[in-house]
C-alpha positions, 0 to 999 in steps of 0.5 A: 283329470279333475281339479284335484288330479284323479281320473273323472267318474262315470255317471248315468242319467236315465233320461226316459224309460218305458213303453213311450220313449228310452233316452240314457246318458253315460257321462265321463268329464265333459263327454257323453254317449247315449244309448237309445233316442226313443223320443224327439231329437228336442226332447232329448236335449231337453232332458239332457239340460234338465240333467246337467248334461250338455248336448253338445257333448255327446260323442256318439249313439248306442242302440239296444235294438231296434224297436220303435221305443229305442230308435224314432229320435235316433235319425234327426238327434244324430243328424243334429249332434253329428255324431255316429252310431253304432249298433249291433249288425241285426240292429243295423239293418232292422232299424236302417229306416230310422238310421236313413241318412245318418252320415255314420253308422257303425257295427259294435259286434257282441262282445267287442269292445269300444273306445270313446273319450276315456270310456270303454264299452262293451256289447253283450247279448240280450234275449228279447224279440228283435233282430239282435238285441245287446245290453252295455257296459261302460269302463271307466278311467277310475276303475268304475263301471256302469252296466245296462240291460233293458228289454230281455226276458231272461238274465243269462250267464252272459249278461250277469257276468257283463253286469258284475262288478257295475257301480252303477246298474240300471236293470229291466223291472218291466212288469209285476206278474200278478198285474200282467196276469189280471191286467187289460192286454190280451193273451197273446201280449201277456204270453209275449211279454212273459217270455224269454224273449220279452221283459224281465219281472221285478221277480227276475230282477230282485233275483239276480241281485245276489249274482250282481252284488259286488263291494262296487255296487252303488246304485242300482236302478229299475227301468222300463217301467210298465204303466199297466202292469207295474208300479214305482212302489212294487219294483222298488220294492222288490229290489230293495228287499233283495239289497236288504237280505244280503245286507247290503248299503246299495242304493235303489232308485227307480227310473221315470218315463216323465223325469230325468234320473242322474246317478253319480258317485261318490 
């Protein structure tokens, strides 16, 4: 409970996000669960601080997936934190290198359920082009929600039903499909990142709003970023014009691979 005897909120920090490094913090009082350490173990704390966040309250790791932008910090942070981590089996052992002497590793099965310091979490399955990727809902103790899922090239039915009824949502605005199209990467990168099982567009995302939208719906945050094939501008853009047709009052942020994001509610 707070000061004035209610239940404490939850808020999401996005630490880092995109092809360099992927770091975000669920808060709910005093406690903390991370997802993803695709930077240094020092880095993550540091960013941590910038955010108001205290490392020494993180009470476990939650990886999306095993790709090297999701795990290199994951071993030293855990080691240094003491605390577990917990993954999908697929992930577990795809990422068994990055987890070597972790003391506690453990299995969060898609579609079950969580319970750490007053949060519910919640697994669901992503579509990307790793061993077996999921997204993360985290429940409240005040009926609040925050929904994430980054790295999938489609929204499934699954995942919008995860995501609805989120106060927060940080959603994959990956790439601009003009720019991927006329952009440096070869054929066989931009094939893969188009596809079902790549990154999701800023199209895509701007496209489920409607299917996410709730009266709960706060902020809603674009994440994993290109630096090639995508722009701040363009995904807000995109997002915003898609919270405007339904006349909604959400609030649209961006996340940065260089600046700590923090989203609280009211």
């Amino acid at each position: 409970m707070d000061a004035h005897g209610s239940p404490p909120r939850l808020s999401a920090a996005f630490l880092s996000s995109g092809s360099r490094g992927n770091l975000t913090a669920v808060t709910c009082g005093d406690a903390t669960v991370l997802i993803d350490v695709g930077v240094s173990a020092k880095e993550a704390c540091r960013r941590m601080e910038l955010a108001g966040i205290a490392p020494s309250g993180v009470r476990a790791i939650l990886l999306t997936h095993e790709h090297v932008d999701h795990v290199s910090g994951v071993r030293v942070l855990a080691r240094r934190l003491d605390v577990p981590v917990y993954a999908s089996e697929g992930t577990l052992r795809a990422a068994c290198g990055a987890l070597r002497d972790v003391a506690c590793t453990e299995r969060l099965g898609v579609g079950s359920e969580l319970a750490i310091a007053g949060m519910r979490i919640r697994a669901f399955r992503t579509e990307h082009d790793a061993a077996e990727p999921v997204g993360y809902r985290f429940s409240g103790p005040a009926d609040d929600a925050v929904g994430i899922v980054s790295d999938t090239g489609v929204l499934t039915p699954a995942i919008l039903e995860a995501l609805h009824g989120c106060d927060i949502i940080g959603i994959e605005c990956n790439h601009d499909p003009h720019m991927l199209a006329a952009g440096p990467y070869p054929g066989f990168l931009k094939r893969r990142i188009a596809s079902v099982r790549g990154h999701l567009s800023n199209a895509a995302a701007a496209a489920a709003v409607e299917a996410l939208m709730a009266d709960t719906l706060h902020t809603l945050v674009a994440l994993h970023l290109s630096e090639q094939n995508n722009t701040a501008a363009l995904a807000r853009e995109a997002l915003e014009r898609a919270v405007q047709r339904l006349g909604a009052a959400t609030r649209v942020d961006v996340s940065s691979q260089r600046e700590p994001l923090r989203c609280e509610l009211p």
